[in-house]
NUZA-682164 format. One record per atom (N, C-alpha, C): x negated, y negated, z negated; atom name. Coordinates in Angstrom, 1 decimal. Last residue first. Layout:
<pts>
> c1/c2/c3/a
> X/Y/Z/CA
...
</pts>
This chain:
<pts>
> c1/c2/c3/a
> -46.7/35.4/71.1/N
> -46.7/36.6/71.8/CA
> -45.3/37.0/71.3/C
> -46.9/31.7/72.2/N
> -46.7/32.7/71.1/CA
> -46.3/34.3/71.6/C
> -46.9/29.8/74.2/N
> -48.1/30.7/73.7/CA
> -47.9/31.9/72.6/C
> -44.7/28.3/73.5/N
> -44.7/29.2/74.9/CA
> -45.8/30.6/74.5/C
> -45.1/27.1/71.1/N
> -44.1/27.9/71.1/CA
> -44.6/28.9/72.1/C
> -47.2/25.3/71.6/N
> -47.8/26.0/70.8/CA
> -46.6/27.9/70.9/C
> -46.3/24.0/73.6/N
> -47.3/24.3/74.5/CA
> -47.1/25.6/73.4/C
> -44.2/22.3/72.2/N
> -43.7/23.2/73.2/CA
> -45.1/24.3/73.6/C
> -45.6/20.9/70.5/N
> -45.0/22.0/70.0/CA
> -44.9/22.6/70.7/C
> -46.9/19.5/72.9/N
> -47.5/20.6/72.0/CA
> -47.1/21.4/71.2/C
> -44.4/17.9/72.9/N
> -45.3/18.6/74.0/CA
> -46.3/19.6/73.6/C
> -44.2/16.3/70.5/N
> -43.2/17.2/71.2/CA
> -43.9/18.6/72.1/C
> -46.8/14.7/70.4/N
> -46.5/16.4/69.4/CA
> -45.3/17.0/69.7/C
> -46.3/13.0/72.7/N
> -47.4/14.3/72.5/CA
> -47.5/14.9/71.5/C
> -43.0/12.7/74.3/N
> -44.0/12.5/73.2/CA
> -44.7/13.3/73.2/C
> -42.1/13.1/77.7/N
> -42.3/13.4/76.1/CA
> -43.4/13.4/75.5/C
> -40.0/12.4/79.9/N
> -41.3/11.6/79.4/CA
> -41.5/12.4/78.1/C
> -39.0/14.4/82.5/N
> -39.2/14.1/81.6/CA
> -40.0/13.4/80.8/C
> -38.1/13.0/86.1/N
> -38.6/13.6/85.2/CA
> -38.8/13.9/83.8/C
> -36.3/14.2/89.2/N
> -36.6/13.4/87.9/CA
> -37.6/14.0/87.1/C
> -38.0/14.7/91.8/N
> -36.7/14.6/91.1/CA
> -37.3/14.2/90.0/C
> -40.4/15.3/93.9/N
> -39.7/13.5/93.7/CA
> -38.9/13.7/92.7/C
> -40.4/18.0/93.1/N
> -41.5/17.0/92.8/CA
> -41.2/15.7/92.6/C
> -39.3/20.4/92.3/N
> -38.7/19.3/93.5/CA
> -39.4/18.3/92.8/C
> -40.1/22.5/92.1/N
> -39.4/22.9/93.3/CA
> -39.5/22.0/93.4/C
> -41.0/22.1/89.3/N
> -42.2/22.2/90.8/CA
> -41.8/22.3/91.8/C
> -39.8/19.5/88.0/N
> -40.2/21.0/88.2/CA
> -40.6/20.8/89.5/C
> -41.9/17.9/85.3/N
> -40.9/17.7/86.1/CA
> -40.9/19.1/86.6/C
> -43.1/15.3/82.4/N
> -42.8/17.0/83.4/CA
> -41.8/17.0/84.2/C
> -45.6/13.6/80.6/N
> -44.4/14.0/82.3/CA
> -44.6/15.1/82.6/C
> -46.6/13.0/78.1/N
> -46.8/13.8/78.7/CA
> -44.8/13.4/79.9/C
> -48.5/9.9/76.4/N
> -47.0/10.9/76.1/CA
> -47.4/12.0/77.9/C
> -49.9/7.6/77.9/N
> -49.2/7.8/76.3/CA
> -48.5/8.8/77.2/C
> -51.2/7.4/80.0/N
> -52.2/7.1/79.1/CA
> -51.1/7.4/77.8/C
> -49.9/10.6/81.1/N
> -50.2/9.3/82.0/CA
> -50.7/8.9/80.7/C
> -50.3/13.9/82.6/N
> -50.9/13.4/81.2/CA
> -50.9/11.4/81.5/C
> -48.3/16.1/83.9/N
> -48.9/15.3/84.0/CA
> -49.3/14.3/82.9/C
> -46.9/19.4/84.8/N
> -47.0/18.3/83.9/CA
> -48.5/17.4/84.6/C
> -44.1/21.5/86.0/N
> -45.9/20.7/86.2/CA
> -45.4/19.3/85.1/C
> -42.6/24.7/86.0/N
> -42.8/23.0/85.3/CA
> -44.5/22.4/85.9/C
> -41.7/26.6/88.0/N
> -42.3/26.8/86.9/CA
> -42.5/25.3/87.1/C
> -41.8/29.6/90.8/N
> -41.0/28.7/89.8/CA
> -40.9/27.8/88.7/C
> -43.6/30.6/91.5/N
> -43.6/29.4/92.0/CA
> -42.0/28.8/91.6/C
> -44.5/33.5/90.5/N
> -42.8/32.8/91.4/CA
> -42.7/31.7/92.1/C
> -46.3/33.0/88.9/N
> -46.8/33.7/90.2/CA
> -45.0/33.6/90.8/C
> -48.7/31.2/87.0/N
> -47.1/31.4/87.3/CA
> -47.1/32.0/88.6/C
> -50.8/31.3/85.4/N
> -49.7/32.5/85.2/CA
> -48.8/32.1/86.0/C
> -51.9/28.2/85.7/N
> -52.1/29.3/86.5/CA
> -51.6/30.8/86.5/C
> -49.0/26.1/85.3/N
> -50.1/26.9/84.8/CA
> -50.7/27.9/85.4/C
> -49.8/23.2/86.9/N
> -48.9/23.8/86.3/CA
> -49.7/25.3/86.7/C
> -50.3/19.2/86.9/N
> -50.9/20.6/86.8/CA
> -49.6/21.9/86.7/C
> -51.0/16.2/89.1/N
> -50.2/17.1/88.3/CA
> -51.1/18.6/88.1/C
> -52.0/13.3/87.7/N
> -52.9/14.3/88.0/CA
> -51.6/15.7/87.9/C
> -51.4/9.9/88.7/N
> -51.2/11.0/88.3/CA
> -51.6/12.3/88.6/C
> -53.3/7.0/88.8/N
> -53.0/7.8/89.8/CA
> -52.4/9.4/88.8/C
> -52.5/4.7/86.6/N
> -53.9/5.2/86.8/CA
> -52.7/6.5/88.0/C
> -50.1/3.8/85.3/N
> -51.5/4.1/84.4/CA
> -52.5/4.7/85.3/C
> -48.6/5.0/87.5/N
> -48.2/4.2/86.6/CA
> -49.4/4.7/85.7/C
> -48.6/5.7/90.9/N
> -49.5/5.1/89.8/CA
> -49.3/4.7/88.4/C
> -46.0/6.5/91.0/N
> -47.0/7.5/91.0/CA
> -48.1/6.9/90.6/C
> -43.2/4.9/89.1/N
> -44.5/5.0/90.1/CA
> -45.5/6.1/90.2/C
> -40.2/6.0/88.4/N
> -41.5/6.0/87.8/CA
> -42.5/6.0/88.9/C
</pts>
């Protein structure tokens, strides 16, 4: 997967993470990329955007 693909990729990952262990995501024009943060070149996941929000909705839960 190009680092351009749709436009230059923006990574993020969440400001709680204090291990530097932890997922980065990236928003390309459809669906959400995640990958982990240890290893930036490795693979990554493509998921649909009510996948991805499920997930967002799950994590958030107390």
């Amino acid at each position: 997967m190009s680092e351009t693909e749709d436009g230059p990729l923006r990574w993020a990952k969440s400001t709680y993470t204090d291990s530097g262990s932890c997922v980065e995501w990236a928003r390309p024009k459809t669906g959400v990329l995640v990958r982990d943060s240890k290893r930036p070149a490795g693979a990554r996941v493509r998921l649909a955007e009510p996948a991805w929000q499920g997930f967002v909705d799950w994590v958030k839960q107390p």
